[in-house]
C-alpha positions as CSV (number, residue, x, y, z in Angstrom):
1,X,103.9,286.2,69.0
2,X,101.4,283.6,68.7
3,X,101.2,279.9,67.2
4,X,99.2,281.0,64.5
5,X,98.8,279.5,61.4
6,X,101.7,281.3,59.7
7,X,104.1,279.9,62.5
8,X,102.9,276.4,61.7
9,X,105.3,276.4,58.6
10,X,108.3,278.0,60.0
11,X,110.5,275.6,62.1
12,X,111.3,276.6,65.7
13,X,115.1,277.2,66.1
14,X,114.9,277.9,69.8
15,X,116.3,275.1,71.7
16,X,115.0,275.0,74.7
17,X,111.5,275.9,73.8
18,X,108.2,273.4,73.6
19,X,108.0,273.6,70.1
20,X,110.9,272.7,68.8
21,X,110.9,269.6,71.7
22,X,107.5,268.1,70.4
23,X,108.9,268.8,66.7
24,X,111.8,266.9,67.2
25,X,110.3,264.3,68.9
26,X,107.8,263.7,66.4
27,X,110.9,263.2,63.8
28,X,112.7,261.1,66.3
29,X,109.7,258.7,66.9
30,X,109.0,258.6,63.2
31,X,112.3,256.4,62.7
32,X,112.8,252.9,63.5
33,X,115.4,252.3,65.8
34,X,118.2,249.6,65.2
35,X,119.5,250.2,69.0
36,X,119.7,252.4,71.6
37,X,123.1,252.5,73.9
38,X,123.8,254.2,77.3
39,X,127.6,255.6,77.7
40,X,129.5,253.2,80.4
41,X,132.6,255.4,81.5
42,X,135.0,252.5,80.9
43,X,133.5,249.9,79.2
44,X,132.3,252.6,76.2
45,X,128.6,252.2,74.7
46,X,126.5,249.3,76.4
47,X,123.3,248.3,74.7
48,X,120.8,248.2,76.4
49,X,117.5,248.3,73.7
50,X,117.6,246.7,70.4
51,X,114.4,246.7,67.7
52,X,113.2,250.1,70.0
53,X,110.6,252.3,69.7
54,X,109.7,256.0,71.3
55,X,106.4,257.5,71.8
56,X,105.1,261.4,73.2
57,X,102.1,260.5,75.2
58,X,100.7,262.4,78.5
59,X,103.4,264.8,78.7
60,X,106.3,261.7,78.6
61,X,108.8,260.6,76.1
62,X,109.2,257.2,76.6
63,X,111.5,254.2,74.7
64,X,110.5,250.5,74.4
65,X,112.7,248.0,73.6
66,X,111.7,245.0,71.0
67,X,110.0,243.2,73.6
68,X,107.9,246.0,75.0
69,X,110.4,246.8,77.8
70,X,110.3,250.6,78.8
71,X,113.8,251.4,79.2
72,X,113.6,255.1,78.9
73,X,110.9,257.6,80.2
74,X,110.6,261.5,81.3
75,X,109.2,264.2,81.1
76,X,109.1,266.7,78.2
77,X,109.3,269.6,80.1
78,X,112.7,268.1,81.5
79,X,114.4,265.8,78.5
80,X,116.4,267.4,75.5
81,X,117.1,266.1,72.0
82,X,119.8,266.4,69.8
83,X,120.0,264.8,66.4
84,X,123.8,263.4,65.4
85,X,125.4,265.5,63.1
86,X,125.2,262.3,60.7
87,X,121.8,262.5,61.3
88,X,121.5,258.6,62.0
89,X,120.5,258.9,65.6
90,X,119.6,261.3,68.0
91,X,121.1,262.0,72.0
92,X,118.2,261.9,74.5
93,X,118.6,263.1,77.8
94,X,117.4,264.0,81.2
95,X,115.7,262.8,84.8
96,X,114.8,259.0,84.0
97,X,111.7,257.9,86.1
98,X,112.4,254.4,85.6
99,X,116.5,254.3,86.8
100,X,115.3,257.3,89.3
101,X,118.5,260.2,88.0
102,X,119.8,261.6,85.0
103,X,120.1,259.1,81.8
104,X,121.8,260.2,78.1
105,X,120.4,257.6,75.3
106,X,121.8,257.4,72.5
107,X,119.3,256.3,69.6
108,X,120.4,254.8,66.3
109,X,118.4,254.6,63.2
110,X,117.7,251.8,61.2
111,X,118.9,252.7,57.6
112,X,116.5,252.4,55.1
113,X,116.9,253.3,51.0
């Protein structure tokens, strides 16, 4: 099947497909981040981004800190998404170009009524 304009309406279940990446990432960036937090085996959750903000530009999901620090960025062929099953942050994972190996994120939303 093709991307026609039926499918434009109909959410993409598949996973792992393109679709559903660039979907999700589009809901993702349209959030304002509180923080974002790397797992630290025994220390727990370290912040490491707070005020953030992602971006899908040139085939890259990338994730700024307040200051306009890139702390996260790869490729959207390699990085998968999960929202929390709260649905007040979302898991971001895969090859990080800027610490040069594998990197899970964990973004937070701000909370806004």
């Amino acid at each position: 099947m093709s991307d026609g304009w039926f499918f434009r309406y109909i959410k993409s279940k598949n996973t792992k497909s393109m679709r559903y990446k660039r979907e999700l990432a589009d809901k993702i960036c349209g959030h304002s981040m509180k923080y974002v937090t790397v797992a630290s085996g025994d220390r727990g959750d370290v912040v490491i981004g707070k005020d953030c903000t992602c971006r899908v530009a040139d085939g890259y999901f990338t994730v700024t800190d307040g200051n306009g620090v890139l702390i996260y960025k790869a490729s959207m062929d390699n990085v998968k998404l999960f929202e929390l099953m709260s649905l007040d942050g979302a898991v971001i994972s895969g090859d990080d170009e800027i610490s040069g190996g594998p990197k899970e994120i964990t973004a937070h939303y701000s909370y806004y009524r």
